[in-house]
DSSP file (Angstrom, degrees, kcal/mol; ACC not computed):
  #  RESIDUE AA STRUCTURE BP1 BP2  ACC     N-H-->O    O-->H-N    N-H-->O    O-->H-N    TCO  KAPPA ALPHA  PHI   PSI    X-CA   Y-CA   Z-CA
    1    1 A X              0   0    0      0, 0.0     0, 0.0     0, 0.0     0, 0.0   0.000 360.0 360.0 360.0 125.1   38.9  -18.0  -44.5
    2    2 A X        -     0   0    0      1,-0.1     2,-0.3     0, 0.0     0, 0.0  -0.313 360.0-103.1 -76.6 154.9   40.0  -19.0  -40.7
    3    3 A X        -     0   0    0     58,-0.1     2,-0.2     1,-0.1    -1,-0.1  -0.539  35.9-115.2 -84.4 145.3   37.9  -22.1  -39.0
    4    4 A X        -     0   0    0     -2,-0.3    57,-2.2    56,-0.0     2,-0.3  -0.477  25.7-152.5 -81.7 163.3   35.5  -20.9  -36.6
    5    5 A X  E     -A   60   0A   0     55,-0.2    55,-0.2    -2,-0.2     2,-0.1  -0.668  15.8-176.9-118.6 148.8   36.4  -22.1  -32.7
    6    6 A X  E     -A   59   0A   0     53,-1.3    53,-0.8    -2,-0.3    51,-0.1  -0.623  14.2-140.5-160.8 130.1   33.3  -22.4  -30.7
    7    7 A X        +     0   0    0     51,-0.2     2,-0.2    -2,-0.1    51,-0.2  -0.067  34.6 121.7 -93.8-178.8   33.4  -23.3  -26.9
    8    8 A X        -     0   0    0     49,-0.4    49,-1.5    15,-0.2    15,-0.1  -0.602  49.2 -67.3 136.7 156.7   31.0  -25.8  -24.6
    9    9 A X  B     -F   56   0B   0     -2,-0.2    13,-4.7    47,-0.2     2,-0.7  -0.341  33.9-118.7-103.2 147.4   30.4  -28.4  -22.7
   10   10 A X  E     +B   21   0A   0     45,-6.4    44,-1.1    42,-0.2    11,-0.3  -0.612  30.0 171.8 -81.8 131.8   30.6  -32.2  -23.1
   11   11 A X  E     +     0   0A   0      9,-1.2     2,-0.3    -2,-0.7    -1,-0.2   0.587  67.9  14.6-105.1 -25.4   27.1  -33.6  -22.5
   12   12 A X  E     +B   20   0A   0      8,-0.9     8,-1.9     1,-0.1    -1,-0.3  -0.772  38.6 175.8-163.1 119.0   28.1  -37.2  -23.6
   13   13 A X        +     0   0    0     -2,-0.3     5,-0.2     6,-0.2     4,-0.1   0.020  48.2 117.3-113.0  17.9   30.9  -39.1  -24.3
   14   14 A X        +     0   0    0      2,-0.1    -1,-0.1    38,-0.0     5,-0.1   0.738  64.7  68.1  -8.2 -62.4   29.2  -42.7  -25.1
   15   15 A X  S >  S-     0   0    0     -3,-0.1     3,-1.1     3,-0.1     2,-0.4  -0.158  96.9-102.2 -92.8 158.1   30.4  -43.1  -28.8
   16   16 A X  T 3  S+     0   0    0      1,-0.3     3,-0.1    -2,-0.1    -1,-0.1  -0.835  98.6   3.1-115.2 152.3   34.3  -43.6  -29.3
   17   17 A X  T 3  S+     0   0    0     -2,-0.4    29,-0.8     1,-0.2     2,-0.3   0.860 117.2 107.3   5.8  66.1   36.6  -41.0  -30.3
   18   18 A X  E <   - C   0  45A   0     -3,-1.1     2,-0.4    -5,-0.2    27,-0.2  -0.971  46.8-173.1-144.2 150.3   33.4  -38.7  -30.2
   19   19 A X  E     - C   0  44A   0     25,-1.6    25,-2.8    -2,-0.3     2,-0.4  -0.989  17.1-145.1-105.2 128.4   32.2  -36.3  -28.1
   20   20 A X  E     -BC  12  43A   0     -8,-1.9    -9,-1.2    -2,-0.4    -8,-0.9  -0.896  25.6-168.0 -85.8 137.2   28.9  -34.6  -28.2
   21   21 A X  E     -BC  10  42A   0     21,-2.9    21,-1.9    -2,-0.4   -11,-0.2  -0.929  14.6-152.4-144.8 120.4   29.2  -30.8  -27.1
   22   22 A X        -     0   0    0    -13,-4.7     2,-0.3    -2,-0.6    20,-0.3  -0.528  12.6-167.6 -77.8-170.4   26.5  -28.5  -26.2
   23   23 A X        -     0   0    0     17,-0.4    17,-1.6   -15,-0.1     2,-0.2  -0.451   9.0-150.3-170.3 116.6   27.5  -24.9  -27.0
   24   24 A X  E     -H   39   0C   0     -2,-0.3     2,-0.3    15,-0.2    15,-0.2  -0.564  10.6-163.1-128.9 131.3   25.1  -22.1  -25.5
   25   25 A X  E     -H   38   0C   0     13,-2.3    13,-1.1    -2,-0.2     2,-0.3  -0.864   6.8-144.2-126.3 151.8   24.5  -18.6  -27.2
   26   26 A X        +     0   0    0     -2,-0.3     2,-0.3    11,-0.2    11,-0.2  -0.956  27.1 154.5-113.7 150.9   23.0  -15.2  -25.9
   27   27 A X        -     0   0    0     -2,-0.3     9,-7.4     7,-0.1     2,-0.5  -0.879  39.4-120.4-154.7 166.1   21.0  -12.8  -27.7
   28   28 A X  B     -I   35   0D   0     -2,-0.3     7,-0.2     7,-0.2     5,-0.1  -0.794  35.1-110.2-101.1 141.5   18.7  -10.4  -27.4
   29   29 A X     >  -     0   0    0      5,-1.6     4,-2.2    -2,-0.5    -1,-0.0  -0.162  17.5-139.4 -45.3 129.8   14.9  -10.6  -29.1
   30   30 A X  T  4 S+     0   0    0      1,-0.2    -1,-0.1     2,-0.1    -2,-0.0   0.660  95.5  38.9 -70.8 -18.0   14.6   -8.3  -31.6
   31   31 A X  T  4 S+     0   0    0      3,-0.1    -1,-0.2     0, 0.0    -2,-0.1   0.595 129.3  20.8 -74.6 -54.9   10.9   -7.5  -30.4
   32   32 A X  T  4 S-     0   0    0      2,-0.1     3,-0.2     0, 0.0    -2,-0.1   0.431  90.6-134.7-127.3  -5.0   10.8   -7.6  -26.7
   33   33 A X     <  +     0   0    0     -4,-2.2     2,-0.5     1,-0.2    -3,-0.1   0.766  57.8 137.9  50.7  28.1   14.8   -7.0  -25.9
   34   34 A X        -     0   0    0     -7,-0.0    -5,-1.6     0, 0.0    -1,-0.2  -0.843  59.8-113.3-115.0 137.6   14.8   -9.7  -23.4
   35   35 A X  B     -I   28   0D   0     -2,-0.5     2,-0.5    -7,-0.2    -7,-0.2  -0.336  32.8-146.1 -67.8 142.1   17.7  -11.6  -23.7
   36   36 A X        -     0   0    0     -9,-7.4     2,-0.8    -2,-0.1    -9,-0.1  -0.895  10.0-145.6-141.7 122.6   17.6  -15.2  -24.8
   37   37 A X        +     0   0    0     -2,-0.5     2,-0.3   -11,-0.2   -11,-0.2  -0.550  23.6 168.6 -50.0  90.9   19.3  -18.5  -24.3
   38   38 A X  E     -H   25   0C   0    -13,-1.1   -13,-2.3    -2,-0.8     2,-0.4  -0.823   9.5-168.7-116.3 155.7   19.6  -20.8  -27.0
   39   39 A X  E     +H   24   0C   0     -2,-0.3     2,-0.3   -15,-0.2   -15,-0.2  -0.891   6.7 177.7-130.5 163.4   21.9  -24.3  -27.3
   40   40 A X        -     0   0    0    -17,-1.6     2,-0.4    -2,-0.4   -17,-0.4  -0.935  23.4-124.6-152.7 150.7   23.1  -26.8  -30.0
   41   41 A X        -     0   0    0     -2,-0.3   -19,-0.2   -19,-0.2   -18,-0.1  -0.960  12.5-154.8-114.4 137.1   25.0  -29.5  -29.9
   42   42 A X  E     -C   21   0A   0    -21,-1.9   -21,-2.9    -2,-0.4     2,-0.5  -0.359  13.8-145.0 -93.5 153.6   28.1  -30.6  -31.7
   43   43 A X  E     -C   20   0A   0     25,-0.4    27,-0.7   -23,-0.2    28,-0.6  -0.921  35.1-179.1-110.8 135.2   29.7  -34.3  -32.5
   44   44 A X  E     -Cd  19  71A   0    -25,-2.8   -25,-1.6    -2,-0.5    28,-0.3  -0.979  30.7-116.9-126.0 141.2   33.6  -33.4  -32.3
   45   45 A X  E     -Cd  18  72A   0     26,-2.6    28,-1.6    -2,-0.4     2,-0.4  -0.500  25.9-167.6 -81.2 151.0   36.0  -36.0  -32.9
   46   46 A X        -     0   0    0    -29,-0.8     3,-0.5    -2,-0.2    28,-0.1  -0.840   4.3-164.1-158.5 101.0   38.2  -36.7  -29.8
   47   47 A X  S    S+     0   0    0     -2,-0.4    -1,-0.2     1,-0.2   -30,-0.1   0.935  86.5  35.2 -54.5 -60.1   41.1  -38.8  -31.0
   48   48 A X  S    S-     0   0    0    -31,-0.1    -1,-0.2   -32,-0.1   -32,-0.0   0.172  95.0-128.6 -84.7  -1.5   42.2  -40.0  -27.3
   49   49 A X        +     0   0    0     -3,-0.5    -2,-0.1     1,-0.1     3,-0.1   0.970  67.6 140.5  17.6  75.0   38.7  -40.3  -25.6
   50   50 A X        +     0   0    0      1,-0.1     2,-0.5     2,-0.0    -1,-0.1   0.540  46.0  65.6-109.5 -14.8   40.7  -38.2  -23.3
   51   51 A X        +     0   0    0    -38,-0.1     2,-0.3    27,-0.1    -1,-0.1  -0.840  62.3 176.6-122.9 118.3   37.4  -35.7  -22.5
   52   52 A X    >   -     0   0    0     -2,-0.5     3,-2.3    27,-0.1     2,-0.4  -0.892  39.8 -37.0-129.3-179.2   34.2  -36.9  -20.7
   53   53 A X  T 3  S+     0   0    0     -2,-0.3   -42,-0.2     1,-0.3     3,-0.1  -0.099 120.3  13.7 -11.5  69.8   31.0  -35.5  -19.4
   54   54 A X  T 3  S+     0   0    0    -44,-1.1    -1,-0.3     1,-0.4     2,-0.2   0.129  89.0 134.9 124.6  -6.9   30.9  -32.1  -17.9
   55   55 A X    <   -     0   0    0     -3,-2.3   -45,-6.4   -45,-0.2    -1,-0.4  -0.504  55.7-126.2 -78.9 169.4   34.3  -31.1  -19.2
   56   56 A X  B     +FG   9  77B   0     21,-1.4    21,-1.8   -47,-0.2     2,-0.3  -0.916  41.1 171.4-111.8 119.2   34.6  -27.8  -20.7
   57   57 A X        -     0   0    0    -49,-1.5   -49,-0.4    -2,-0.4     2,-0.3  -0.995  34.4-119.5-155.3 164.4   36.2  -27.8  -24.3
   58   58 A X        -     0   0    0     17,-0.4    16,-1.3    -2,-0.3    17,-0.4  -0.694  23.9-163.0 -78.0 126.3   37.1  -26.0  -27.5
   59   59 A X  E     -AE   6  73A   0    -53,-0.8   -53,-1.3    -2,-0.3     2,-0.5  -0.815   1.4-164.3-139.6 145.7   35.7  -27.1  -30.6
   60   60 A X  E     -AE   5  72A   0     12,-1.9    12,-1.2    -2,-0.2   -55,-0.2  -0.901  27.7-108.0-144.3 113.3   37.2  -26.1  -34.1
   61   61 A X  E     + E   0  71A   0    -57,-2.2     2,-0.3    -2,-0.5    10,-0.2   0.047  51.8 172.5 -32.9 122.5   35.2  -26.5  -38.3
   62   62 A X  E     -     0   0A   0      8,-1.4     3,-0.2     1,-0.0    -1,-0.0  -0.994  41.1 -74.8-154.3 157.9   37.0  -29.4  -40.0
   63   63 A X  E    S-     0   0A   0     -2,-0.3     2,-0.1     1,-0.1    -1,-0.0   0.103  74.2 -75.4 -41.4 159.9   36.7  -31.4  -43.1
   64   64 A X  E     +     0   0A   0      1,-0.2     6,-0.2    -3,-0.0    -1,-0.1  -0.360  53.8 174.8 -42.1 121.8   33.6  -34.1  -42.8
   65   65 A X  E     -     0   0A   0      4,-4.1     2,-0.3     1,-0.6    -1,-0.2   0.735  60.6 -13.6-101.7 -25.8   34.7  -36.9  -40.7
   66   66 A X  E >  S- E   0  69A   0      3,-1.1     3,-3.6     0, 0.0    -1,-0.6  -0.972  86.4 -72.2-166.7 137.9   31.9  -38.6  -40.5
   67   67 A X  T 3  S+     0   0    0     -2,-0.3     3,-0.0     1,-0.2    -3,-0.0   0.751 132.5  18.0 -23.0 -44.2   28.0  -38.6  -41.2
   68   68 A X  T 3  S+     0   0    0      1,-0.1     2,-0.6    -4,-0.0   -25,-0.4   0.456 108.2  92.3-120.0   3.1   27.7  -36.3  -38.2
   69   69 A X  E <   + E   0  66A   0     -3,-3.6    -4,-4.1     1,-0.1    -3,-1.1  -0.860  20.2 138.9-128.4 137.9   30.8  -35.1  -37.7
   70   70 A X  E     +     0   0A   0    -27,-0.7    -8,-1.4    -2,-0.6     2,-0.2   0.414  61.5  82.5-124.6   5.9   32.4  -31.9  -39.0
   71   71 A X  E     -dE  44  61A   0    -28,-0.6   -26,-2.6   -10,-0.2   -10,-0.2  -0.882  56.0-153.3-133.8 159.9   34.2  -30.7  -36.0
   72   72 A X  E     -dE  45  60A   0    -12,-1.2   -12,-1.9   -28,-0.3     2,-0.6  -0.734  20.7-126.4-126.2 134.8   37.5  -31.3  -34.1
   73   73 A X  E     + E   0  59A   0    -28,-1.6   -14,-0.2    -2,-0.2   -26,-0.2  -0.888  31.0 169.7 -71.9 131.7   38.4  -31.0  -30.5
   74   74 A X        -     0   0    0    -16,-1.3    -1,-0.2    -2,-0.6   -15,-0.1   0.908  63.2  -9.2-102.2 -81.1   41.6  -28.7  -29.9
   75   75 A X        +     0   0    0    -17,-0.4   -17,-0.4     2,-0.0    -1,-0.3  -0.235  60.3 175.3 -99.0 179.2   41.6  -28.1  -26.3
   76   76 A X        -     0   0    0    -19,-0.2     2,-0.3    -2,-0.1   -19,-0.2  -0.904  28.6-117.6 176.9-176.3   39.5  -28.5  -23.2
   77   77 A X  B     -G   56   0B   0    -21,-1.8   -21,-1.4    -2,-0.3     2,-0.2  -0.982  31.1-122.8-134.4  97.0   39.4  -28.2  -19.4
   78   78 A X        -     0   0    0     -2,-0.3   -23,-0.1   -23,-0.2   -27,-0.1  -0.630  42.0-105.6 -56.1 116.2   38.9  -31.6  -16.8
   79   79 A X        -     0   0    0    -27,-0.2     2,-0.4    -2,-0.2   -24,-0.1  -0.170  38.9-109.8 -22.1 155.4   35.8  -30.9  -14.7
   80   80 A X        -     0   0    0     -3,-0.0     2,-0.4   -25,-0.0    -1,-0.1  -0.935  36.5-151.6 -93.5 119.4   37.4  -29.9  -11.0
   81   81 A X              0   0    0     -2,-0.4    -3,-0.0     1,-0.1     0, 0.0  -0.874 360.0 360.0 -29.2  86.2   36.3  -33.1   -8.7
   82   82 A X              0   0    0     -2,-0.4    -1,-0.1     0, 0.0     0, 0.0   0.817 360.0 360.0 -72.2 360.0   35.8  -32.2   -5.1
């Protein structure tokens, strides 16, 4: 069974080689058919505390690393800085 990817943004990068990562879904209500925003946030391990706050990055299912962490960073994006 392949590991699921799921993409989002880092909301906090405090904690060392961690990331917190919020990751934002659409659907629509099964009732009223207005579409609806929901979020959750991930702890991802980030070997290099290379990724901080407001970057955009890829998150990939991995063994338990830690009480709270089960997920990996693969990739990511550097916020643009004017």
């Amino acid at each position: 069974m392949p590991k699921r990817t799921l993409q989002g943004v880092v909301v906090s990068d405090k904690t060392d080689k961690t990331v917190v990562v919020r990751v934002d879904r659409r659907f629509t209500h099964p009732i009223y058919k207005k579409t609806i925003r929901r979020s959750k946030n991930y702890h991802a391990h980030d070997e290099n505390n290379e990724f901080s706050t407001g970057d955009q990055v890829w998150i990939e299912e991995s063994k338990p690393i830690s009480k709270l962490k089960r997920w990996r960073v693969t990739q990511g994006e550097k916020k643009k800085t004017a």
